[in-house]
VEXLO-88852 format. One line per field, with one value per residue (C-alpha): residue number from 0; residue in one letter; chain; x, y negated, z. Coordinates in steps of 0.05 Angstrom, whole numbers. Layout:
N
nr <- [NUM / ...];
rest <- [a / ...];
kette <- [A / ...];
px <- [X / ...];
py <- [Y / ...];
pz <- [Z / ...];
***
This chain:
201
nr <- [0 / 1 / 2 / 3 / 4 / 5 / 6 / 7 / 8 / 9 / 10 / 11 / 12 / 13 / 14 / 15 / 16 / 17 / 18 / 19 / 20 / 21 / 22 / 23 / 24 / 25 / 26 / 27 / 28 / 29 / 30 / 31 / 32 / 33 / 34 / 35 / 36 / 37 / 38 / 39 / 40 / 41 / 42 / 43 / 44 / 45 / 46 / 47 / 48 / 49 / 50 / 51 / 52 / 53 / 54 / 55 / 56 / 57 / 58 / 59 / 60 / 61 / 62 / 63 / 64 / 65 / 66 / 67 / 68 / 69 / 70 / 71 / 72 / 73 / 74 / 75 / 76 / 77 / 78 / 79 / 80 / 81 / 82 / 83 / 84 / 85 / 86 / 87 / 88 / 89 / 90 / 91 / 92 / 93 / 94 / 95 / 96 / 97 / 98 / 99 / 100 / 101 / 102 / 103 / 104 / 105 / 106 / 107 / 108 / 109 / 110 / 111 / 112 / 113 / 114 / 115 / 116 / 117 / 118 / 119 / 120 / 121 / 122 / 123 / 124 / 125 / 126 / 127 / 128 / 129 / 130 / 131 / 132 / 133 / 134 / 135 / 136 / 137 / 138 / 139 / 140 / 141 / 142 / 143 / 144 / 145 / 146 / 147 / 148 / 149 / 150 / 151 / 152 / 153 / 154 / 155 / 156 / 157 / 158 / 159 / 160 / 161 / 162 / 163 / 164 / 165 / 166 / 167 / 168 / 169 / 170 / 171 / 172 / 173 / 174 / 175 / 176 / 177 / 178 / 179 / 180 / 181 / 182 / 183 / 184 / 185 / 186 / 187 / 188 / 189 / 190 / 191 / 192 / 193 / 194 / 195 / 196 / 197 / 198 / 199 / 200];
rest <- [x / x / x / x / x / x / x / x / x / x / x / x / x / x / x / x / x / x / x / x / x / x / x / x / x / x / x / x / x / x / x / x / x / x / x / x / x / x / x / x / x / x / x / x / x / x / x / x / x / x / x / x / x / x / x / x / x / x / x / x / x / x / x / x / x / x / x / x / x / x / x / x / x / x / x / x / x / x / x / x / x / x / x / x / x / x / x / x / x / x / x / x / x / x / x / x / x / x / x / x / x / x / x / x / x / x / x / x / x / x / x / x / x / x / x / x / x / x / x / x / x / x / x / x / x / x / x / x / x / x / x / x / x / x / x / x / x / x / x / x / x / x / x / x / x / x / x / x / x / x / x / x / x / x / x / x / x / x / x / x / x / x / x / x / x / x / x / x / x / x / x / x / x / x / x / x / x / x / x / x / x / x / x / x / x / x / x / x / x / x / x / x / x / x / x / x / x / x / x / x / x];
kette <- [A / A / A / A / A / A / A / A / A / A / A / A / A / A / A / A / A / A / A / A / A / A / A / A / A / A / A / A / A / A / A / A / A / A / A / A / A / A / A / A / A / A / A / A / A / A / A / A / A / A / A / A / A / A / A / A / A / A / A / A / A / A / A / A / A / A / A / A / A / A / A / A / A / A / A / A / A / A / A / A / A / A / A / A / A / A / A / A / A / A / A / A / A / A / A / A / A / A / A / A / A / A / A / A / A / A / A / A / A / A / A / A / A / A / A / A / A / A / A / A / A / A / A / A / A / A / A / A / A / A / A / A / A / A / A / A / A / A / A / A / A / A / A / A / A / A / A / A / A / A / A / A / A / A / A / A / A / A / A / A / A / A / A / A / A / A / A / A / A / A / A / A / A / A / A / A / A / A / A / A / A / A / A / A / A / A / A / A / A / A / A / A / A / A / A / A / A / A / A / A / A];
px <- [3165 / 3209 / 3287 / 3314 / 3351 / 3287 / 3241 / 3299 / 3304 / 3224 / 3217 / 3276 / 3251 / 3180 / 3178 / 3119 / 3066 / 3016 / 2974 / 2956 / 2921 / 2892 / 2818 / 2804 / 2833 / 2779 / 2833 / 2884 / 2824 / 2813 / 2897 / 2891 / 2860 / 2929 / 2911 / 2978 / 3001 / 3066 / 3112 / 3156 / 3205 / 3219 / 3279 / 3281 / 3346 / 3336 / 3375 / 3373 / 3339 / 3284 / 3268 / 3200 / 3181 / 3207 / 3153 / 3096 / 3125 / 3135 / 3059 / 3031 / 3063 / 3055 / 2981 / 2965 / 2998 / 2957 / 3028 / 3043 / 3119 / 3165 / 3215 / 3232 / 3304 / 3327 / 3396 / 3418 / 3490 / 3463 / 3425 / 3393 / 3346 / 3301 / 3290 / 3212 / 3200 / 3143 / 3179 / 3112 / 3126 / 3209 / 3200 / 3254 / 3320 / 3374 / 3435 / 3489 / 3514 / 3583 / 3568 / 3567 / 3631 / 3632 / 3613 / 3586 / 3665 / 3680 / 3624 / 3651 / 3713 / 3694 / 3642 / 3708 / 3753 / 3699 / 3689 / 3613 / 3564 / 3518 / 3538 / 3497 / 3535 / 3480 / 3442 / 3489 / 3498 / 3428 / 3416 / 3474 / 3457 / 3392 / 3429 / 3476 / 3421 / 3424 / 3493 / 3499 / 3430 / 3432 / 3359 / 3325 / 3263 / 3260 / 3207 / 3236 / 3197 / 3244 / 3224 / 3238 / 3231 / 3192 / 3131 / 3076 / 3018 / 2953 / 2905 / 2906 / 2956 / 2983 / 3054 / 3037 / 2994 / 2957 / 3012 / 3066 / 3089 / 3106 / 3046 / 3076 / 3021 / 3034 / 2995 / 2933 / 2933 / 2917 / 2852 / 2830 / 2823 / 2850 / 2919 / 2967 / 2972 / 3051 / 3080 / 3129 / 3165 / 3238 / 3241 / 3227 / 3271 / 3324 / 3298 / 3302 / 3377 / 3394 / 3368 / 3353 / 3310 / 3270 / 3195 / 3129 / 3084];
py <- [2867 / 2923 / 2920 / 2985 / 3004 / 2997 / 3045 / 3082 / 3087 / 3094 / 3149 / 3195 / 3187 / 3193 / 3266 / 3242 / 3262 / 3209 / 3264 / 3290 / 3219 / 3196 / 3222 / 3211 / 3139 / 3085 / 3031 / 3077 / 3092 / 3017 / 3011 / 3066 / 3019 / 3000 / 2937 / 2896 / 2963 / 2967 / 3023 / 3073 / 3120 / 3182 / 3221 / 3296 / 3331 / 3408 / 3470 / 3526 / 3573 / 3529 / 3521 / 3550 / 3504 / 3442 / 3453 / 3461 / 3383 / 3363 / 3381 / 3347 / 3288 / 3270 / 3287 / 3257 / 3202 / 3133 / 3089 / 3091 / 3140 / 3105 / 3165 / 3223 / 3243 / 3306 / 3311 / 3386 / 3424 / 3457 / 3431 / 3500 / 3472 / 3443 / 3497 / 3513 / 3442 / 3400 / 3335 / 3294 / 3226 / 3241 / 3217 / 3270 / 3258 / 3304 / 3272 / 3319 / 3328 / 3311 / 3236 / 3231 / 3210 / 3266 / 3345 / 3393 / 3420 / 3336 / 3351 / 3414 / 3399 / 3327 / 3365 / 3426 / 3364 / 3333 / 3398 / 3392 / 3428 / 3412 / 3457 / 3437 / 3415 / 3424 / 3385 / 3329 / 3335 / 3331 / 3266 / 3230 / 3244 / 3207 / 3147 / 3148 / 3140 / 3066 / 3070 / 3136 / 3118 / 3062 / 3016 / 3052 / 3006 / 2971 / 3023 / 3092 / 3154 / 3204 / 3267 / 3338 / 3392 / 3432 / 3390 / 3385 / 3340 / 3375 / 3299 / 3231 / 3186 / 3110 / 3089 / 3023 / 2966 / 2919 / 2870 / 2913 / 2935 / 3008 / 3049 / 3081 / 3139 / 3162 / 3204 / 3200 / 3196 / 3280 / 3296 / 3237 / 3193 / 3135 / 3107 / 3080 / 3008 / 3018 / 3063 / 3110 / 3158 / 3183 / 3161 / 3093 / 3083 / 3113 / 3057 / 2997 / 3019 / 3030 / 2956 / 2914 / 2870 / 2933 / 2929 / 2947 / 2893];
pz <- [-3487 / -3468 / -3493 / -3533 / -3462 / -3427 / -3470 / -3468 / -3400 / -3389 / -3438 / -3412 / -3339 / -3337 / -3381 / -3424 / -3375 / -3416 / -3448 / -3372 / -3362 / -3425 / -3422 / -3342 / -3342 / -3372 / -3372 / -3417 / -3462 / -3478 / -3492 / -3550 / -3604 / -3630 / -3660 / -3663 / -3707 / -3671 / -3698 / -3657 / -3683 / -3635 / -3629 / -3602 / -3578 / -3593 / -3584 / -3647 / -3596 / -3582 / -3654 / -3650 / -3599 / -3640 / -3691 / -3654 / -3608 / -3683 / -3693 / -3641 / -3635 / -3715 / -3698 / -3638 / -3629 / -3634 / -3651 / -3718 / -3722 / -3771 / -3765 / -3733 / -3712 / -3696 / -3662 / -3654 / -3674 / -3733 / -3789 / -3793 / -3737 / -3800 / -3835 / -3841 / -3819 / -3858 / -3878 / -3873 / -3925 / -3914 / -3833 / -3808 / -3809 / -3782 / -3736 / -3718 / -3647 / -3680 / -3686 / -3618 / -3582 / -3533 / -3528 / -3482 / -3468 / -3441 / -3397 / -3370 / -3362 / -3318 / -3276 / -3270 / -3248 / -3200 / -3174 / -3171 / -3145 / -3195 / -3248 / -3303 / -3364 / -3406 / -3378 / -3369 / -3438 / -3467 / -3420 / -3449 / -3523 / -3507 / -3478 / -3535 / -3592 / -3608 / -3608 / -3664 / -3694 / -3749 / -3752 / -3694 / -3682 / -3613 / -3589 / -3588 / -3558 / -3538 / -3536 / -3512 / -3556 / -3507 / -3500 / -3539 / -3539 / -3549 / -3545 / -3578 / -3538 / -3544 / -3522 / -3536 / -3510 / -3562 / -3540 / -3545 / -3473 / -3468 / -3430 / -3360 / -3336 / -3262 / -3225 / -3174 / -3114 / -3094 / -3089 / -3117 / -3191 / -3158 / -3176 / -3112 / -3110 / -3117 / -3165 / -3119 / -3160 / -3162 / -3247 / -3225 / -3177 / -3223 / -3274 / -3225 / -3210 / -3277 / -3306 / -3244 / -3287 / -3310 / -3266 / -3289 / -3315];
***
């Protein structure tokens, strides 16, 4: 079973493309019975102007997903970012930017200093809260889904095998429904560097 950095790491980097996969692939389909009842909570990093769109992810992930959700976090600079929000059986729970050791100006001022070309403190920022979770979040279960507030999932999904490894979708190969025999993709590699014991099982 995955460590906390590990789903961490797997959910950041592979954009939560599982919804694209779940109806074409027959193995998938027989992973979504969800028998060991494994729970997940999820956290979502959200800006105020994207409040809309955190509603509708809200929706579809408390819908669709086949692994029971513990609770739901919301990290954003204002607590405003809940208003008109259904709080189903008290599972959302605000945690304010300001917890986090760091802010958006640190990261402007390094990249400034660095002189990079990648001007993108924002960015930068938003990928660092998500590292920084089980450090600001007290009693976050081992298997944390983190999500953006941007996607939604519009199908039934698992994250979860019925022995409790976290599920990995990647795509065909084009033009086909076949899978490659060796999972090449630029989130993985980033994964293997990150934790060198990290592989997929």
């Amino acid at each position: 079973m995955f460590t906390k950095r590990k789903i961490t790491t797997l959910a950041v980097f592979t954009f939560f493309f599982f919804c694209l996969l779940i109806k074409e692939a027959p193995y998938l389909n027989m992973l979504q019975t969800n028998k060991n009842g494994t729970k997940m909570d999820v956290v979502v990093t959200v800006a105020l102007k994207d409040k809309l769109k955190l509603k509708k992810s809200l929706q579809g992930i408390l819908k669709n997903s086949l692994t029971p959700i513990n609770k739901v976090y919301i990290i954003s600079n204002n607590e405003n970012i809940l208003e008109g929000l259904s709080k189903t059986d008290a599972k959302t729970i605000f945690v304010p930017e300001t917890k986090f050791p760091f802010s958006i100006e640190n990261i402007k001022r390094i990249l400034y200093q660095k002189k990079s070309k990648y001007n993108h403190a924002t960015w930068y920022y938003q990928q660092l809260l998500k590292f920084y979770i089980f450090r600001v979040v007290p009693n976050l279960l081992e298997n944390v889904l983190i999500l953006d507030s941007d996607f939604i999932f519009k199908e039934k999904v698992s994250f979860i095998t019925d022995d409790g490894k976290a599920i990995l979708a990647f795509k065909w190969i084009l033009n086909t429904t076949k899978y490659p025999e060796e999972v090449k993709h630029s989130h993985v590699d980033f994964a293997k560097r990150f934790i060198p014991t990290w592989k997929i099982v």
